[in-house]
C-alpha positions as CSV (number, residue, x, y, z in Angstrom):
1,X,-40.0,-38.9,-33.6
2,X,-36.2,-39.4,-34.4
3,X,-34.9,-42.9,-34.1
4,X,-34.1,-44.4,-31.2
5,X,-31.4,-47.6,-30.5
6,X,-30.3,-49.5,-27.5
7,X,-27.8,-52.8,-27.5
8,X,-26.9,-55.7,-25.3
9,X,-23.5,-55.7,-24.5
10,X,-23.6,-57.7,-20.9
11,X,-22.1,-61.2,-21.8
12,X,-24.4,-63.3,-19.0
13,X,-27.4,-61.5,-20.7
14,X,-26.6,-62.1,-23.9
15,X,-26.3,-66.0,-23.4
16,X,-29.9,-66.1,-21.6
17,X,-31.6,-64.6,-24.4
18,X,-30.0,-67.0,-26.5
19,X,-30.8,-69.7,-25.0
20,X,-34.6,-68.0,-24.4
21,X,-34.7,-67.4,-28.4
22,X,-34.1,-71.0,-28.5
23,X,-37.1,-71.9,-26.3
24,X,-39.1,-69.5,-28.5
25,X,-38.8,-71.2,-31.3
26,X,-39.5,-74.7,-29.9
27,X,-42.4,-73.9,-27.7
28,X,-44.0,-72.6,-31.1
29,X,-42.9,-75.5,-33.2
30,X,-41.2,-74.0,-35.6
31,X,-39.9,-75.6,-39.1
32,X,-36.4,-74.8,-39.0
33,X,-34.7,-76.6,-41.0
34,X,-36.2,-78.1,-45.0
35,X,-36.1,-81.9,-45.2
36,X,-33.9,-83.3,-47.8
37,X,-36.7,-84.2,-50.5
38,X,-37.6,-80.1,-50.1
39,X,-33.9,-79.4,-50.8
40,X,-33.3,-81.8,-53.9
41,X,-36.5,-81.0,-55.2
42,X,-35.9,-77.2,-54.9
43,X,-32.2,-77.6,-56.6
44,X,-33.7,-79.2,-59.5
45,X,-36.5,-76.9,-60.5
46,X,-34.0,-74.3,-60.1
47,X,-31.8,-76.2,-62.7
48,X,-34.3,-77.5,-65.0
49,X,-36.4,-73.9,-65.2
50,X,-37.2,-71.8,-68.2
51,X,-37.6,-67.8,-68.2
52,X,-40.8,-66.5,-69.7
53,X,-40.9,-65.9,-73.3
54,X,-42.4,-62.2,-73.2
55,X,-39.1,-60.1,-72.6
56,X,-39.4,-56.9,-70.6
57,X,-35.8,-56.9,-70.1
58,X,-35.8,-52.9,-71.8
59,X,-37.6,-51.3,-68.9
60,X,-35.5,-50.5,-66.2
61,X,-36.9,-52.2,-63.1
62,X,-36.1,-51.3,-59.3
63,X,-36.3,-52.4,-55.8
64,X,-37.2,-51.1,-52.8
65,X,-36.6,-52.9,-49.8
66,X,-35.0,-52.9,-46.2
67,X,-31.2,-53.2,-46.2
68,X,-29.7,-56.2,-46.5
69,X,-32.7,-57.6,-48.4
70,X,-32.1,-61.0,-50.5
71,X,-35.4,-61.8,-50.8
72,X,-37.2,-59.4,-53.5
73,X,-40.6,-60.4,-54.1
74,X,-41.6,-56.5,-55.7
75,X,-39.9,-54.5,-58.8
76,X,-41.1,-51.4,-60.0
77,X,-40.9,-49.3,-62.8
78,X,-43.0,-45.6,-63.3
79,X,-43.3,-43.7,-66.7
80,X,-45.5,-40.6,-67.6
81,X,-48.3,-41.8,-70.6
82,X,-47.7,-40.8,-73.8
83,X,-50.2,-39.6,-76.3
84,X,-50.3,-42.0,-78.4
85,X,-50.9,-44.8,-76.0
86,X,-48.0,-46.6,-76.6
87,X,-45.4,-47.5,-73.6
88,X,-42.3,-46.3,-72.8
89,X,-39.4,-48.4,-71.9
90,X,-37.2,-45.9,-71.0
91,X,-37.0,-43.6,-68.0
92,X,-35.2,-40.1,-68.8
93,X,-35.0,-37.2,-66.9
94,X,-37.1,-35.4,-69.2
95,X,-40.9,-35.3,-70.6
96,X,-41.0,-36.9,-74.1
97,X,-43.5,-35.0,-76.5
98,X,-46.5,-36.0,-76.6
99,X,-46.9,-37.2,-73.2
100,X,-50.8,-37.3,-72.4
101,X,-52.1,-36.7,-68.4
102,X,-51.5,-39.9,-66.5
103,X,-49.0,-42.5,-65.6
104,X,-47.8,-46.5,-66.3
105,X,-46.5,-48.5,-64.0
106,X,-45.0,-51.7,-64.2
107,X,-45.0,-53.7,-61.0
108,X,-43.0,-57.2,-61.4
109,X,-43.5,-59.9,-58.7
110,X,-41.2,-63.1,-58.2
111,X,-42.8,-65.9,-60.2
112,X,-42.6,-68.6,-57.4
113,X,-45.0,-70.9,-58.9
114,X,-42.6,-71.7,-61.4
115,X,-40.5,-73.1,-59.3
116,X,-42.8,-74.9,-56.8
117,X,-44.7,-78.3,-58.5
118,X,-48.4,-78.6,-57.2
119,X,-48.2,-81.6,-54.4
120,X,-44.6,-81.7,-54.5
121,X,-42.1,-81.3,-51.6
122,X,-41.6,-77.6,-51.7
123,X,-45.7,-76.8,-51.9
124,X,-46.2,-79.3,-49.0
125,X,-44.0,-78.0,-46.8
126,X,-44.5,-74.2,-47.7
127,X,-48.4,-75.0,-46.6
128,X,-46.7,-76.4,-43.5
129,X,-44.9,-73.2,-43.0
130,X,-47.3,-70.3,-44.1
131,X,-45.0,-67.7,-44.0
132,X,-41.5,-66.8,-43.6
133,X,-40.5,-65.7,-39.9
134,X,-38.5,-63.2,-39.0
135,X,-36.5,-63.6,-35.7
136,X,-33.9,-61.8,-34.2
137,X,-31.6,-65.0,-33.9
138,X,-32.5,-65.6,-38.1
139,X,-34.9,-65.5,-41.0
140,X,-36.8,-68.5,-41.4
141,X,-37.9,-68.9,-45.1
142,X,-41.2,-70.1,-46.7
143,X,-39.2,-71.4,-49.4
144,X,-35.8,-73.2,-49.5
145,X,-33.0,-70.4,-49.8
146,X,-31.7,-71.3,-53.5
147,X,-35.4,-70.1,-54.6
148,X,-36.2,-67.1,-51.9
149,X,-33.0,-65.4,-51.9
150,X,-31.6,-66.7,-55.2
151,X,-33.1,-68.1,-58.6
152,X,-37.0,-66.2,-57.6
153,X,-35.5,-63.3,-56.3
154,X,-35.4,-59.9,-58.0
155,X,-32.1,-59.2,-57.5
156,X,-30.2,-56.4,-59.2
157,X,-28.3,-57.2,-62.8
158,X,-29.8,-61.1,-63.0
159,X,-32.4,-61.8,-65.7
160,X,-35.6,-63.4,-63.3
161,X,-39.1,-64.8,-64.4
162,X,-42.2,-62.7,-63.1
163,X,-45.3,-61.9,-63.1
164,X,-45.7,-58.4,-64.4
165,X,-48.8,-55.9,-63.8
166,X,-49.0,-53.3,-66.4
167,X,-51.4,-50.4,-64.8
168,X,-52.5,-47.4,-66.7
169,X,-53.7,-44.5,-64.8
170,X,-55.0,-41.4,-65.2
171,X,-54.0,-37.9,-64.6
172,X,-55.6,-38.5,-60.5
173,X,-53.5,-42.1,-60.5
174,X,-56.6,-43.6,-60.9
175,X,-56.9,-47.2,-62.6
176,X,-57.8,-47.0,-65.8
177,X,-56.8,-50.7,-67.0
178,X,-54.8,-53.2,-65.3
179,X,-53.3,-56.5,-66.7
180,X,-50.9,-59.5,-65.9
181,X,-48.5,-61.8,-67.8
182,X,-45.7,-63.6,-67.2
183,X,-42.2,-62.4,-68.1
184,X,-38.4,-62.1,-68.2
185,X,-37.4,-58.9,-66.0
186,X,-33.8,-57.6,-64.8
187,X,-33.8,-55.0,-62.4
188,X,-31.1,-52.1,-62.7
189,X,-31.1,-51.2,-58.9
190,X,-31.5,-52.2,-55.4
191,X,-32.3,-49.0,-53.1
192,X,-33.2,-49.0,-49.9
193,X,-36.1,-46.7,-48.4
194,X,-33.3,-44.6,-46.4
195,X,-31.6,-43.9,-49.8
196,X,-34.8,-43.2,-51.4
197,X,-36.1,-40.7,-48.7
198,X,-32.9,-38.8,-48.6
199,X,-32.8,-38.5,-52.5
200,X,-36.2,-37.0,-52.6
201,X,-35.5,-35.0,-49.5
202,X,-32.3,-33.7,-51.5
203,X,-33.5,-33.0,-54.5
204,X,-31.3,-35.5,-56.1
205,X,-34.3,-38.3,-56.9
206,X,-34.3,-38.8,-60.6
207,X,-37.0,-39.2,-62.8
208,X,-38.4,-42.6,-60.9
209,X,-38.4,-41.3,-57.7
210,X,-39.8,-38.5,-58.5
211,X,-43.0,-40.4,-59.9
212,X,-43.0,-42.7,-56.6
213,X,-44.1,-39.8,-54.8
214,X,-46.0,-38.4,-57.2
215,X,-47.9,-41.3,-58.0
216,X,-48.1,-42.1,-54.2
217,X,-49.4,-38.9,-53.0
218,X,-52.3,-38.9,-55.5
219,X,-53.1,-42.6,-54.2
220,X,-52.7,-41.8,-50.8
221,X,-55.3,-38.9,-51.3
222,X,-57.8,-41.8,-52.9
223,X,-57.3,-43.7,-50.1
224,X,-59.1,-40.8,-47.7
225,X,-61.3,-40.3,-50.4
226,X,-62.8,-43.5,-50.2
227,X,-62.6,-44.1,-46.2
228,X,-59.5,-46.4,-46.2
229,X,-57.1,-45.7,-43.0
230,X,-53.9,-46.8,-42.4
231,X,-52.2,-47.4,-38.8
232,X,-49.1,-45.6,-39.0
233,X,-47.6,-46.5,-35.6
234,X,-43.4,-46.0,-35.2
235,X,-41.7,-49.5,-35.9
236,X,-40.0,-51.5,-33.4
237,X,-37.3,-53.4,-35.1
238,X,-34.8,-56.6,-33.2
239,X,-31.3,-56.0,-34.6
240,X,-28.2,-58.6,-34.0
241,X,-25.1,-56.5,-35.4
242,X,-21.4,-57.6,-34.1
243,X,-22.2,-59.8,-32.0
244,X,-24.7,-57.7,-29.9
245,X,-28.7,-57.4,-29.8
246,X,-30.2,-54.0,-29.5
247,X,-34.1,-52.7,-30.5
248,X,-34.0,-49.8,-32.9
249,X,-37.5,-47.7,-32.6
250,X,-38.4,-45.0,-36.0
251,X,-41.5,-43.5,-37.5
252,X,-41.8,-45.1,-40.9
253,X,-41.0,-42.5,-43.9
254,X,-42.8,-40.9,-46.3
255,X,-41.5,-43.4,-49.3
256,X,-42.5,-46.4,-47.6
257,X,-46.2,-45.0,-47.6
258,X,-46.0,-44.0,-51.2
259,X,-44.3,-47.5,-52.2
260,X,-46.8,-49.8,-50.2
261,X,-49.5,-47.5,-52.0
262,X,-48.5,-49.7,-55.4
263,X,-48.8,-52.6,-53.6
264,X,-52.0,-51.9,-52.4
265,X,-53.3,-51.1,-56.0
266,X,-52.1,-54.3,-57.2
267,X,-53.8,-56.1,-54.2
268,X,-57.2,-54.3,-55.3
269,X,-57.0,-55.1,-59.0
270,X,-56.6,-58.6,-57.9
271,X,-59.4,-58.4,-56.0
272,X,-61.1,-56.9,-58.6
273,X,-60.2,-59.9,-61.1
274,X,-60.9,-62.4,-59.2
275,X,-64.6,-61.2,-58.5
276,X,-65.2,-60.5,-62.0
277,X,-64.0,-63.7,-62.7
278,X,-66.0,-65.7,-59.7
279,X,-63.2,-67.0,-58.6
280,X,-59.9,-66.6,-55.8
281,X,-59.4,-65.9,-52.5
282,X,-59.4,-62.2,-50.9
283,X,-58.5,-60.6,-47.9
284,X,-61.1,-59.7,-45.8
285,X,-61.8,-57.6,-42.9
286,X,-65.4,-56.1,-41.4
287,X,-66.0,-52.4,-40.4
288,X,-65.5,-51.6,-37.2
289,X,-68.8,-51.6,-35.1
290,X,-70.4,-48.7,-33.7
291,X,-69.2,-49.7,-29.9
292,X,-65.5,-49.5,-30.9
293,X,-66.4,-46.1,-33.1
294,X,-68.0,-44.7,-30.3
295,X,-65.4,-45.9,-27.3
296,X,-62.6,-44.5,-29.9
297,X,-64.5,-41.1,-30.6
298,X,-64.5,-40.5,-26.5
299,X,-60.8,-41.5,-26.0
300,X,-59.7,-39.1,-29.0
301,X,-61.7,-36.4,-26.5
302,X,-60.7,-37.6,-23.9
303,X,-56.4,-37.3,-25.0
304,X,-57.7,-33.7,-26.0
305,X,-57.1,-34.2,-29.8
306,X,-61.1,-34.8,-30.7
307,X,-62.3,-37.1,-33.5
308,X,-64.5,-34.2,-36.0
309,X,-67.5,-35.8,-36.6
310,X,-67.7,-35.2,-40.9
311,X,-64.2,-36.6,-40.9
312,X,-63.9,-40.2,-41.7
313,X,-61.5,-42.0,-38.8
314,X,-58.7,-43.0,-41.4
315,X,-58.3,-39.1,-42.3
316,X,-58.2,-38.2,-38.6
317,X,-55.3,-40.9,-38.2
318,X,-53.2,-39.1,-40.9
319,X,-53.7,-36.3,-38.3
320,X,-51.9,-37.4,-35.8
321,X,-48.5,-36.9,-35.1
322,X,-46.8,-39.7,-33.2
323,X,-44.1,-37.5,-31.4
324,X,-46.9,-36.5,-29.1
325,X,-47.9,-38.2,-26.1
326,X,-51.5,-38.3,-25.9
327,X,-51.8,-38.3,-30.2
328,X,-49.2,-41.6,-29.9
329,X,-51.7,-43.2,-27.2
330,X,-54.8,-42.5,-29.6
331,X,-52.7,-44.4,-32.7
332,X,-52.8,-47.3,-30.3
333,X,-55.9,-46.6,-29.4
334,X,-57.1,-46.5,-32.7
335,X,-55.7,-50.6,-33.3
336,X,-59.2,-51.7,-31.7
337,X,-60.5,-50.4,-35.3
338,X,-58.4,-53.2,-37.2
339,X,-59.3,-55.9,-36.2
340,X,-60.9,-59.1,-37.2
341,X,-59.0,-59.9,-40.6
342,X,-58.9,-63.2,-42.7
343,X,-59.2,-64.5,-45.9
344,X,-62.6,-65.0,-48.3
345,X,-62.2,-68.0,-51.2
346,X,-64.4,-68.7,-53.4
347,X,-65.0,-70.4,-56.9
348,X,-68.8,-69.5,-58.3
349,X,-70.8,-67.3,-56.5
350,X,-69.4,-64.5,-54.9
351,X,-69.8,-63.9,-51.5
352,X,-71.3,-60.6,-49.9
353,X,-68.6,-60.0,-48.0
354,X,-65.7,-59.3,-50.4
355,X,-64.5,-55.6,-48.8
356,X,-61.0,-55.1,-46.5
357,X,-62.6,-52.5,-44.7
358,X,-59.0,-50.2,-43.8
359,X,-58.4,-50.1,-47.3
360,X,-62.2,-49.5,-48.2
361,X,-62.4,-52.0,-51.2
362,X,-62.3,-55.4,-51.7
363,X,-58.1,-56.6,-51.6
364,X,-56.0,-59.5,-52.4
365,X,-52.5,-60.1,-51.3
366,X,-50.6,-60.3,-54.1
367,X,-47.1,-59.0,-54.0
368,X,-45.4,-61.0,-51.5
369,X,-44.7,-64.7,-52.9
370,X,-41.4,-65.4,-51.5
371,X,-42.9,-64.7,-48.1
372,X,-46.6,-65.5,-48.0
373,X,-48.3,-68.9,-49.4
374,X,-51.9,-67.5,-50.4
375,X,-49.9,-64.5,-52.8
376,X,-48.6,-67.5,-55.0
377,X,-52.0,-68.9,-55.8
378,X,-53.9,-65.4,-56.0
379,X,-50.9,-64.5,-59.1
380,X,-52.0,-67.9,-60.3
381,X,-55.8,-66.9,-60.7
382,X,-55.2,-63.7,-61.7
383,X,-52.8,-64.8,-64.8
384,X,-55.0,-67.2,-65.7
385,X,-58.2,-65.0,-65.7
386,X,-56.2,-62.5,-67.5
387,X,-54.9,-64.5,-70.2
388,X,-58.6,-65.9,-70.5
389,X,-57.5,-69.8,-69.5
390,X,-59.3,-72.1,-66.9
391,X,-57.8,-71.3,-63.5
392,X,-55.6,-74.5,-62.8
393,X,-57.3,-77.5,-60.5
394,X,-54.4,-77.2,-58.3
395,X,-55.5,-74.0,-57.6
396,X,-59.5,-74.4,-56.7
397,X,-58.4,-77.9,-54.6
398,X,-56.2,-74.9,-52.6
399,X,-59.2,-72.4,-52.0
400,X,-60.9,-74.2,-49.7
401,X,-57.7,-74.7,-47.4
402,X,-55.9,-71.5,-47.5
403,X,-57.9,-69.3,-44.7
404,X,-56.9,-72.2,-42.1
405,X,-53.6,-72.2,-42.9
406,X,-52.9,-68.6,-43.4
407,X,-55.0,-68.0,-40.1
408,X,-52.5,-70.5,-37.7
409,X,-49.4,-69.0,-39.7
410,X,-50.0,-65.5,-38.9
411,X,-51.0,-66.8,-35.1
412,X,-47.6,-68.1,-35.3
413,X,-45.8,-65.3,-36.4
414,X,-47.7,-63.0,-34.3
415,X,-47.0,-65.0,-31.1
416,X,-42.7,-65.0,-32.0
417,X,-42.5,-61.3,-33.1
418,X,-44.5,-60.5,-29.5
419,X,-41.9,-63.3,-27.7
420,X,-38.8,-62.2,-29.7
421,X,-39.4,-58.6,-28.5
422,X,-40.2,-59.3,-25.2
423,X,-37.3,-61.5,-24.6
424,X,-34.5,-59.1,-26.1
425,X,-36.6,-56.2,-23.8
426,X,-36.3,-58.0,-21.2
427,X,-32.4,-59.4,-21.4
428,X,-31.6,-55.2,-21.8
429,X,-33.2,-54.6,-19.2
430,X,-32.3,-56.9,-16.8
431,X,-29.4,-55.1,-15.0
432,X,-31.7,-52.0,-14.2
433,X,-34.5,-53.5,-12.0
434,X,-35.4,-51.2,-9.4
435,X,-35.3,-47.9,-11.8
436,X,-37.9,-45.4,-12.7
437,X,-38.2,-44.5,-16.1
438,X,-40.4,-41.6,-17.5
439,X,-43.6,-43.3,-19.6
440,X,-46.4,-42.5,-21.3
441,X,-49.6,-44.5,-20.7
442,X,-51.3,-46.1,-23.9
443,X,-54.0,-48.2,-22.4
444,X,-55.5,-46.9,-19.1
445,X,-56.4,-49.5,-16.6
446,X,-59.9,-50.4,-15.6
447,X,-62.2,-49.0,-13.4
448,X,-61.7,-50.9,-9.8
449,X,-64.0,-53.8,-9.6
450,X,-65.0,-54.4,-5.6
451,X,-64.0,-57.4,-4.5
452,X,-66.3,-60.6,-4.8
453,X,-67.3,-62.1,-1.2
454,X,-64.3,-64.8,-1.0
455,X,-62.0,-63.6,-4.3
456,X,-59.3,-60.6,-4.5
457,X,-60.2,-58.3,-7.2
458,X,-57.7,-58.5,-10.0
459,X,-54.4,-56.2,-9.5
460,X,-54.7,-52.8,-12.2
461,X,-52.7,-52.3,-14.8
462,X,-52.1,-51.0,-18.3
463,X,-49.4,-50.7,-21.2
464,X,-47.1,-47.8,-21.1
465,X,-44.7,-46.4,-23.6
466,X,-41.0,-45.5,-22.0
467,X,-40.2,-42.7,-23.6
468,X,-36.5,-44.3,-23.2
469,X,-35.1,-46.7,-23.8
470,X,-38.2,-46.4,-26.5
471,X,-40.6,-50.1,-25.4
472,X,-43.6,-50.6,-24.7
473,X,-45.1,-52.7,-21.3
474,X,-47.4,-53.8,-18.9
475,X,-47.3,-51.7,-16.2
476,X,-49.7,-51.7,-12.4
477,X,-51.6,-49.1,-11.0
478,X,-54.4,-46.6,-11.8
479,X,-53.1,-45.0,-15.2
480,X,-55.3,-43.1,-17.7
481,X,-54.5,-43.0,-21.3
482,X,-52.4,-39.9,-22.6
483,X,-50.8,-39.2,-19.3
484,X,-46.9,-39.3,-18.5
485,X,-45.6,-41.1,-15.6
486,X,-43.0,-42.2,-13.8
487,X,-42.5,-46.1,-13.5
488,X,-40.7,-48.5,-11.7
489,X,-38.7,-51.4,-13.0
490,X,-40.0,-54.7,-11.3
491,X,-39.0,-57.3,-13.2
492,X,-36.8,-58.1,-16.3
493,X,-37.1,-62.2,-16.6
494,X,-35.3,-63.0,-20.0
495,X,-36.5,-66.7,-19.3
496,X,-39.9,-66.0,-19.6
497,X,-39.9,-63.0,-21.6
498,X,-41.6,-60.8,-19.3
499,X,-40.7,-57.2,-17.8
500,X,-43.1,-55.8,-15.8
501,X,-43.3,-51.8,-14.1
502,X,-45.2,-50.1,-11.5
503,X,-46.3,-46.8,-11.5
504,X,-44.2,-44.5,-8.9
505,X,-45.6,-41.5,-7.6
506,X,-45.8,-38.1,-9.9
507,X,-43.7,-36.5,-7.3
508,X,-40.4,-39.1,-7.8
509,X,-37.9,-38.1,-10.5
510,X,-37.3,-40.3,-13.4
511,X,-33.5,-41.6,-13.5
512,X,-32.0,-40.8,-16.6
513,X,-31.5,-43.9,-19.2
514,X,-27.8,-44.8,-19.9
């Protein structure tokens, strides 16, 4: 699926879904601005801070992130093993002698904590906040900006105090041991996942880039090896570029997969220290029951691209190839089998439940602290379990807490990504009520219910996916997942974020979109 764009340019628009943005925000209650005691608080930890004493300055560190990133929670650095077991700092284009089967990887995340004091401002009002928010009218930050996009961040050429995972793996990219300390990194480069892509793609990647993949390819093949899945639907992104708003819609690429995949290793040795240790907080999420197996098994047959009964569902989902109608409506199909997510503390026993069933192991989110509270008090644990030190008070008062907040953070952010897009959908579409489009359908509607003596029987409808512009909507009438339509425009309400279609009879022509 190639990437698809489409812009506001209509003035009257423009200020409706300005003012609609606006309305977002307040109808959610969002933090927008940090009180002063935040601010003066944040200024002076910045001031008054001390790097780390362990110097990994040598090994040459580097980013990965969207473009135009200034907050860089993750840094990376990949080396082949050497036979004698000792590291390598450098990262030449060549294997060194001696090298045995296997990699190292260094994974650095921002050291927040050493800027944010347990009960001051800036940990209050980050548990007020949860998260940071993206909209398309502006970030807004967990943490005050002198700390996310400055003094914390991993920005290229400036020394920055981290917590660094050291993983050794084997010649499969298996975890052999995995540690974490606290120390003084500088990152060498800031790439972004288009740059990366095209290097590998060109044959240009140097030695790094080259292990990315390599490293990520093995991981991704023990993720279907021990039944994870991974919901690899085409992102929908809000841009605001000169002036003008506009929805950009691309299948992610190959890199980002083999970059989360380190993430996600770092998130299951967490996991995996925390239990050991009887203490922390993981993310959870149950398997999907046997009714949602079975209802997604007969949909896959039904969209003609049937589930194989020996192959576990997140193998089958690598099988499908978004570009394809009826294989795009089983991806979204296939979102019934995530769900029910949250986070598990604990401090002493360990509960039963400890596994994120997509990823098939227990996980911890750990790589994100500039963005997401619970990451700074997971690094926390797993320091201090590592280094073999009490895990801090601060920390087990937290446990009990962090589920509740996390859960109405991500309700939060959930409900103004859904608005934002809606709203910006709706203001570039306002001047073409009253046109068919062509559409795939991704949710069927329901059988007809007869009406009840006295009531009208709700009004049919599903979601569809216009093929373009790329969006998808609620649309009426009898639709049946997989099949392309042609639907009808009814309304485009920027106010209350809403467009709405109609299916049109098979035998009208779609207009072309402008």
């Amino acid at each position: 699926m190639p990437a698809q764009h489409m812009d506001l340019r209509d003035r009257e628009s423009h200020q409706r879904l300005t003012e609609s943005l606006r309305s977002l925000r307040e109808d959610l209650g969002i933090r927008e601005q940090f009180p002063e005691d935040v601010l003066r608080e944040a200024d002076a930890s910045v001031a008054a801070h001390d790097l780390p004493s362990a110097d990994l300055r040598a090994l040459p560190f580097l980013t990965i992130d969207p473009p135009g990133s200034t907050d860089l929670d993750q840094a990376v650095h990949l080396a082949r093993r050497r036979g004698t077991g000792v590291s390598r700092a450098g990262d030449g284009d060549e294997a060194a002698d001696g090298e045995a089967p296997g990699y190292e990887v260094w994974y650095a995340i921002a050291d927040v904590p050493l800027f944010v004091s347990p009960g001051g401002a800036i940990d209050a009002e980050a548990r007020l906040r949860g998260q940071t928010l993206y909209a398309p009218d502006g970030r807004i930050s967990l943490h005050p900006e002198v700390v996310s996009e400055d003094a914390a961040s991993l920005l290229p050429e400036r020394d920055r105090p981290a917590f660094v995972w050291h993983f050794l793996l084997d010649d499969a990219a298996t975890v052999e041991s995995a540690t974490v300390r606290r120390a003084t990194v500088r990152s060498r480069r800031q790439l972004t996942y288009a740059q990366v892509q095209a290097e590998i793609d060109a044959g240009t990647a140097d030695r790094q880039l080259g292990l990315l993949q390599e490293i990520g390819l093995l991981r991704i093949r023990q993720e279907l090896d021990r039944g994870g899945a991974s919901l690899n639907l085409p992102r929908q992104e809000i841009t605001y570029e000169g002036g003008s708003y506009g929805i950009v819609t691309e299948p992610a690429l190959p890199c980002e997969d083999w970059n989360a995949q380190i993430s996600l290793m770092t998130g299951m040795a967490a996991a995996r220290m925390m239990i050991d240790g009887g203490i922390g907080i993981l993310r959870t999420m149950p398997e999907p029951d046997e009714g949602a197996l079975g209802k997604f098994r007969r949909q896959s047959e039904a969209l003609e691209h049937p589930w194989p009964a020996h192959m576990p569902y997140g193998a089958f989902l690598r099988t499908l190839d978004v570009a394809v109608p009826r294989q795009l409506a089983l991806m979204h199909a296939a979102a019934s089998l995530f769900r029910g997510a949250g986070y598990t503390a604990f401090d002493g026993e360990v509960p039963d439940a400890v596994v994120q069933s997509a990823i098939a192991a227990p996980y911890a989110h750990a790589t994100a602290p500039l963005r997401r509270l619970v990451d700074r008090f997971v690094l926390v644990t797993c320091e201090s379990l590592c280094r073999g030190s009490e895990v801090p008070a601060w920390v087990r008062q937290a446990l009990p807490e962090l589920n509740a907040l996390m859960a109405s953070s991500n309700q939060t952010a959930s409900r103004l990504d859904s608005g934002a897009m809606d709203a910006v959908q709706a203001a570039l579409l306002s001047n073409r009520v009253g046109e068919a489009f062509s559409a795939v359908v991704l949710q069927g509607s329901p059988p007809a219910i007869e009406d009840a003596p006295g009531k009208q029987a709700p009004r049919l409808s599903g979601t569809v996916q216009v093929t373009e512009p790329a969006l998808e909507a609620t649309c009426y009438g009898e639709l049946v997942a997989g099949e392309r339509v042609t639907v009808v425009l009814l309304e485009a309400d920027i106010a209350r974020r809403r467009i709405r279609f109609e299916v049109k009879p098979t035998d009208a022509p779609a207009r072309s979109a402008r």
